[in-house]
N, C-alpha and C positions, 0 to 999 in steps of 0.2 A: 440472617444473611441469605445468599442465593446459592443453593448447591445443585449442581448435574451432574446426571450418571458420568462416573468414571468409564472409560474407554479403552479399547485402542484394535490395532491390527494391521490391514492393508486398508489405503486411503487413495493411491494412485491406479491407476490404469496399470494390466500387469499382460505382459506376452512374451511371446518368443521369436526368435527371428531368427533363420539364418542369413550370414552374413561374408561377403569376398572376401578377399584377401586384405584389402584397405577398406576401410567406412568412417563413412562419420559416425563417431559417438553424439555429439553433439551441435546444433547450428543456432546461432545466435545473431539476429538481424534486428538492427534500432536506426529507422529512417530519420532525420533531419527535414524541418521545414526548408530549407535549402536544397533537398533533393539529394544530400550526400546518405551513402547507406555504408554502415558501421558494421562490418562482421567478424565474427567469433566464433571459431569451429575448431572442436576437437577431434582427431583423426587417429581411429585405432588401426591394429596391422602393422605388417613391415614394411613398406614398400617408401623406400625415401625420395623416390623420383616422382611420387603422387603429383598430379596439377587437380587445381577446384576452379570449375567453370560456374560462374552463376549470372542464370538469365531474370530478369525483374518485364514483368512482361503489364503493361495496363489492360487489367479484363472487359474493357469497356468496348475497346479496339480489336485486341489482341497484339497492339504492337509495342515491340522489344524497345524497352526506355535506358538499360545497361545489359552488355554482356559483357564479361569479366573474366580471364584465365589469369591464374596466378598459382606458383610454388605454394605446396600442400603436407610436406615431404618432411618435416619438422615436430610433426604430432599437432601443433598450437600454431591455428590461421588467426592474426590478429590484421585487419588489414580497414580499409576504409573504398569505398567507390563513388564515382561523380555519378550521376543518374538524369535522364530529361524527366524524370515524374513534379507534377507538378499541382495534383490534386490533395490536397491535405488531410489527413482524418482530424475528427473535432465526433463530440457524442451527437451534434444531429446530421453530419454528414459520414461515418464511419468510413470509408474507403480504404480497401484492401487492394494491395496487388500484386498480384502470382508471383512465388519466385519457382524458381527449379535449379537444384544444387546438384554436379555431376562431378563425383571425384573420378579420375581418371590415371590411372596405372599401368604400366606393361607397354609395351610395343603396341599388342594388337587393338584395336576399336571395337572389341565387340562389349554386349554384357555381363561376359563373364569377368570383364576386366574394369568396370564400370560400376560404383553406387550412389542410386540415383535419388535425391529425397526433394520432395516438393513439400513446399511451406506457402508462407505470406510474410507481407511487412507493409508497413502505414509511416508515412512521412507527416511528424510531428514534433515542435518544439515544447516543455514547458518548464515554466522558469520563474521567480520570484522576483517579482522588481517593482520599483514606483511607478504607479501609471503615474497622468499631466498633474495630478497637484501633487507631487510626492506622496502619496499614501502606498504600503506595501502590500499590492495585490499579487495572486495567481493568474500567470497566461498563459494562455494557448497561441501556440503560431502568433505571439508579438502580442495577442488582446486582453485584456483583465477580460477573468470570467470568474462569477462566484458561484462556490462552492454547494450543492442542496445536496448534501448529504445522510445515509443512514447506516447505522452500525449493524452489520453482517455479521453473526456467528456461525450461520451457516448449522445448525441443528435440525435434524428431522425426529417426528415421534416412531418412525419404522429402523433405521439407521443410526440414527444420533451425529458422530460427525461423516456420517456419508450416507450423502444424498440415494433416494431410490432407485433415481436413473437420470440421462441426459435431459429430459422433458422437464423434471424436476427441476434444475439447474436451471434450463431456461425462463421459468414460469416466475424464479422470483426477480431476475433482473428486469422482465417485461412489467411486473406489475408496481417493482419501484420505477421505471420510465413513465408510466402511464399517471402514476402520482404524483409526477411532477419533479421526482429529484435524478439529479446526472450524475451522481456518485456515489457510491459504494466503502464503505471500510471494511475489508475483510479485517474481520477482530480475533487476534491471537491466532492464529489458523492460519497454514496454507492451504490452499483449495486445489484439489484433481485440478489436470492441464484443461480440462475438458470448459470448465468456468470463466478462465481467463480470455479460451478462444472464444466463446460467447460474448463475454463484456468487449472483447475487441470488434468482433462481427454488430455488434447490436448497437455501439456507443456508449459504452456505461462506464465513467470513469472510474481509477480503485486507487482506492489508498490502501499499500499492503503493509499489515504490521506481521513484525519479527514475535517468533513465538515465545513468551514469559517463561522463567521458570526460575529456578534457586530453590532454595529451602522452604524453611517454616518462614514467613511474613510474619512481622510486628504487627498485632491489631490496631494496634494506636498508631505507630508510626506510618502505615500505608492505608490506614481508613477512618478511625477516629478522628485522630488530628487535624488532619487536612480536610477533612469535612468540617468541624467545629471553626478549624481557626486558616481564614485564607492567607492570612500574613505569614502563616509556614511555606505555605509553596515554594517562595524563593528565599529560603536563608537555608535550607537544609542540601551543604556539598552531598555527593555522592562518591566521592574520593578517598574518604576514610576508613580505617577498617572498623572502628563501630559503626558505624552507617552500613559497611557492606555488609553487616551481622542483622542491625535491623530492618535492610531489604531484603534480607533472604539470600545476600550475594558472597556472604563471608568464604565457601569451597572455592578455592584458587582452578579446581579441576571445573567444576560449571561456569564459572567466567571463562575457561579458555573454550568449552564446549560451547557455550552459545553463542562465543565470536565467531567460531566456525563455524557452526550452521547458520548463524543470521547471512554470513560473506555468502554460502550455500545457495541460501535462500536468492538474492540478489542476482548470483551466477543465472540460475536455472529461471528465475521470472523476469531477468532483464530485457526479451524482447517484446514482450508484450504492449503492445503503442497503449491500450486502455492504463495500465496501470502509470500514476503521474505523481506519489508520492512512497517513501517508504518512511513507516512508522518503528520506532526500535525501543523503549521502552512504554510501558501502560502504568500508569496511579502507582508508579514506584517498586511493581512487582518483580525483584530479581533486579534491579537497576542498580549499575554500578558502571564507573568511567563514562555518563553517556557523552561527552563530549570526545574521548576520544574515540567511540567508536562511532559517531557522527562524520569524525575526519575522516575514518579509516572506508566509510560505507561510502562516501563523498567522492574518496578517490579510487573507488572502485565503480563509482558511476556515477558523474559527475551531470547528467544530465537530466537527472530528477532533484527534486527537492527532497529535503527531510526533517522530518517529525521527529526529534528524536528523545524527549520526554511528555508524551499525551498525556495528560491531567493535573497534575501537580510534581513538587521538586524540580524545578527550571534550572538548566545549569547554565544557562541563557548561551545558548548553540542551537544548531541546525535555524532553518529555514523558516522553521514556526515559531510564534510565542501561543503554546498548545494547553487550552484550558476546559475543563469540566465544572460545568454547572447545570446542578440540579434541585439546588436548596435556595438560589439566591435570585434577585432580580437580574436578569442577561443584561451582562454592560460590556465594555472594552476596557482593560484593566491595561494602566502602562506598561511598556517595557522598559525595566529598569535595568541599572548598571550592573556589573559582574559581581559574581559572589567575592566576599569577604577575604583579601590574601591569594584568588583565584592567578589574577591577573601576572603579579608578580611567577609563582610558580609553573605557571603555564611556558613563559619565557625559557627560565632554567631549565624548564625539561626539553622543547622544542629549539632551544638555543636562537631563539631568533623574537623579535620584535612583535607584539599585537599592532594588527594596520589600526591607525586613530578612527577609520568607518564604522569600526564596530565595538561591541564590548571587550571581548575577551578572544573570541576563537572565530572571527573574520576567515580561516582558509576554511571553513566547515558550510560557509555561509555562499549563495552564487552570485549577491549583490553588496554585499556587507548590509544588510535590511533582513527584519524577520517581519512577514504578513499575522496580525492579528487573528488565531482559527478560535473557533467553540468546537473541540474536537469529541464534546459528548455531551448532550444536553437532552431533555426530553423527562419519558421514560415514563410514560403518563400509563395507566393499565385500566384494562375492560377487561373482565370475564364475561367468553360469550358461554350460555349452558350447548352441551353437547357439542362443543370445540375446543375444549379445557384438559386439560389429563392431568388438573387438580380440582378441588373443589375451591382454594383459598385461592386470593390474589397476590403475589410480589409484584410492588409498585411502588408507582407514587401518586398522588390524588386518588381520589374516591367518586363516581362519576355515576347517578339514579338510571341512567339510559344512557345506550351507544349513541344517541344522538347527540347528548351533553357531553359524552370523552371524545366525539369526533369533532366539535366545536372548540374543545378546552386545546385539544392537538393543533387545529389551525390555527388559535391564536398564540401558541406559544411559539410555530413555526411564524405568523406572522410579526411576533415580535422579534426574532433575531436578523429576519429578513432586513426589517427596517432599521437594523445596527451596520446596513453595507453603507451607510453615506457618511458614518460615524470611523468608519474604517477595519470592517468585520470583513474579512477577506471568505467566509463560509463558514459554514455548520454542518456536526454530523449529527443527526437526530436518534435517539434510543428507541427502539430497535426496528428490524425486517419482521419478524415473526417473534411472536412469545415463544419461551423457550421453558419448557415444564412447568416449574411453577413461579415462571418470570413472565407474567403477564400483559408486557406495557409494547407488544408488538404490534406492527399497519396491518400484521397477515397474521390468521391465528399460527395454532402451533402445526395443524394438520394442513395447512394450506388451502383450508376450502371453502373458507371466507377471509375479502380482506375489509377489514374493519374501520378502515379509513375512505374507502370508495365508494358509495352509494348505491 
């Protein structure tokens, strides 16, 4: 198997501030291709007669597209604003534009009575639907765009999961851009804010997964099986309490913890315009309910898609029908009808009807349609000497010269590519960088050769 250093500690950016009498804790801005801006701020302090002024400024001009005063005084701004912006972010045109957020208290106009925080936000729709021949693709601002994606653990050899500095960060998103792919999975991980402002600045779309956890995993149940036998993927619910035992999910206390922090997670990364999917379970780890907490992530932000089983056990919900292959010839495998007995109980518990569009759980879904992904494929490995911090390879294939594993890499990316007219909505390719003695990275593990780029 593949083991890496255990960890942990601080992961985030960490300071101090002082602070007025009223502030925002928090500000949360998710632009619309329509130009409407969706905001979300939390306001610590006492002061109930607070107002929130916020200016959306186009830095190209300098000129004011919204300005906005509104009642603040509540603790919780949920609100929405019309906007003249009209330039869209997409990954080859990224486009930001200023905001500046002024809570305002007291009588007097000065700064002692004033907290002033400037941000950004990007006006951008995406969405899952049938482009003209009905097939279920991903779009951007109304256009099917597919997917080039690569799996992010984000590992370093000086840090492990944090990065050495902001430079670092930047170096691996520019050199998956330059490789040709426009998307990112950050894998099991949330990443320092500092990452996500980069993928925003830079264009590099992210698919963010919720972080795994449970008990002891089944070897068989979350990795034998389903590697040996594909016809398991979709017959095994995840609703049962043997099943929660052999995904690791049996503690009622870690099922209520990970709903928490997955909503968390959502909270604190939903403004980020780069980020266009949220992933919630991986190859069955800890998995349990995922279709209800498909619905529950759905209506907590209804304006991304969701992954909400990558690799195998489909509980055929969210957004994707989300599949890993590593062993087998890249095909498009159908999507088939609801689990066994699903149908019926879903009803009883939600007291209400399945709409005939979909299978089973239609309000989880933005179209009643799931787009076809290869959410991890690849995973091809090269040892380079004196860029290894093993001697052995973890992989797959066996390759005499980096010329031969940079060939075997483009043609297995060129084989999935040519699965979009078959109705392969994207691919996330294995991996960014080798990761100890996970060999099959584009960038070694030190960063100082990428092994894919010539």
């Amino acid at each position: 198997g593949i083991w890496y250093t255990a960890q942990s500690g601080i992961w985030q950016s960490v300071w101090m501030e002082i602070v007025p009498e009223a502030y925002m804790q928090t500000l949360t801005l998710k632009g619309a291709a329509d130009g409407r801006l969706f905001i979300r701020a939390e306001i610590g302090g006492d002061k109930p007669n607070a107002k929130l002024r916020i200016v959306v400024t186009d830095p190209a001009d300098g000129m004011i597209v919204a300005d906005e005063r509104f009642a603040a005084g509540m603790r919780k701004v949920r609100t929405e604003i019309a906007t003249r912006a009209e330039h869209l972010w997409s990954p080859e045109d990224p486009y930001l534009y200023d905001v500046t957020a002024t809570l305002e208290f007291g009588a007097a106009k000065s700064q002692e009575k004033q907290d002033i925080v400037r941000s950004y936000c990007a006006f951008r729709t995406v969405e899952i639907k049938p482009d003209l021949k009905g097939v279920a693709r991903f779009h951007l601002n109304g256009k099917p765009l597919f997917l080039k994606g690569v799996l992010d653990q984000g590992y370093w050899p000086d840090g492990l999961l944090t990065a050495p500095s902001d430079e670092a960060l930047i170096h691996d998103i520019i050199a998956m851009k330059k490789s040709g792919f426009n998307m990112l999975r950050k894998h099991i991980k949330i990443e320092t804010a500092r990452w996500y402002y980069h993928c925003d600045r830079l264009g590099m779309l992210v698919w963010q997964d919720a972080v795994s956890g449970g008990g002891e995993y089944n070897a068989w149940t979350t990795n034998r099986k389903p590697t040996l036998v594909r016809a398991t993927w979709n017959k095994y619910r995840d609703d049962t309490a043997k099943h929660f035992a052999a995904l690791g999910a049996d503690d009622s206390t870690y099922r209520r913890d990970w709903s928490r922090t997955c909503d968390a997670m959502v909270h604190m990364l939903a403004g980020h315009p780069s980020i266009v999917a949220w992933v919630l379970f991986n190859e069955g780890w800890g998995q349990f309910n995922a279709c209800d907490a498909a619905e529950r992530i759905h209506a907590l932000d209804p304006t991304r898609p969701i992954d909400a089983t990558s690799g195998w056990y489909d509980q055929r919900c969210g957004d994707f029908h989300s599949v890993h292959n590593y062993f087998r010839p890249l095909e498009i495998y159908p999507d088939k009808g609801p689990l066994r007995g699903y149908v019926a109980e879903y009803e009883k518990k939600h007291k209400r009807r399945c709409r005939a569009a979909h299978y089973a759980v239609l309000p989880v879904t933005q179209h009643g349609v799931r787009a076809f992904m290869i959410s991890e494929f690849g995973g091809l490995a090269q040892l380079v000497a004196d860029h290894a911090a093993v001697s052995r390879a973890y992989g797959y294939g066996e390759y005499d010269s980096i010329e031969d594993w940079r060939a075997a890499v483009r043609s297995v990316l060129a084989s999935a590519e040519s699965l979009e007219s078959r109705g392969l909505a994207g691919y996330v390719y294995t991996q960014v960088s080798d990761v100890e003695e996970e060999l099959n990275g584009l960038l070694t593990y030190d960063r100082r050769l990428n092994k894919f780029v010539q």
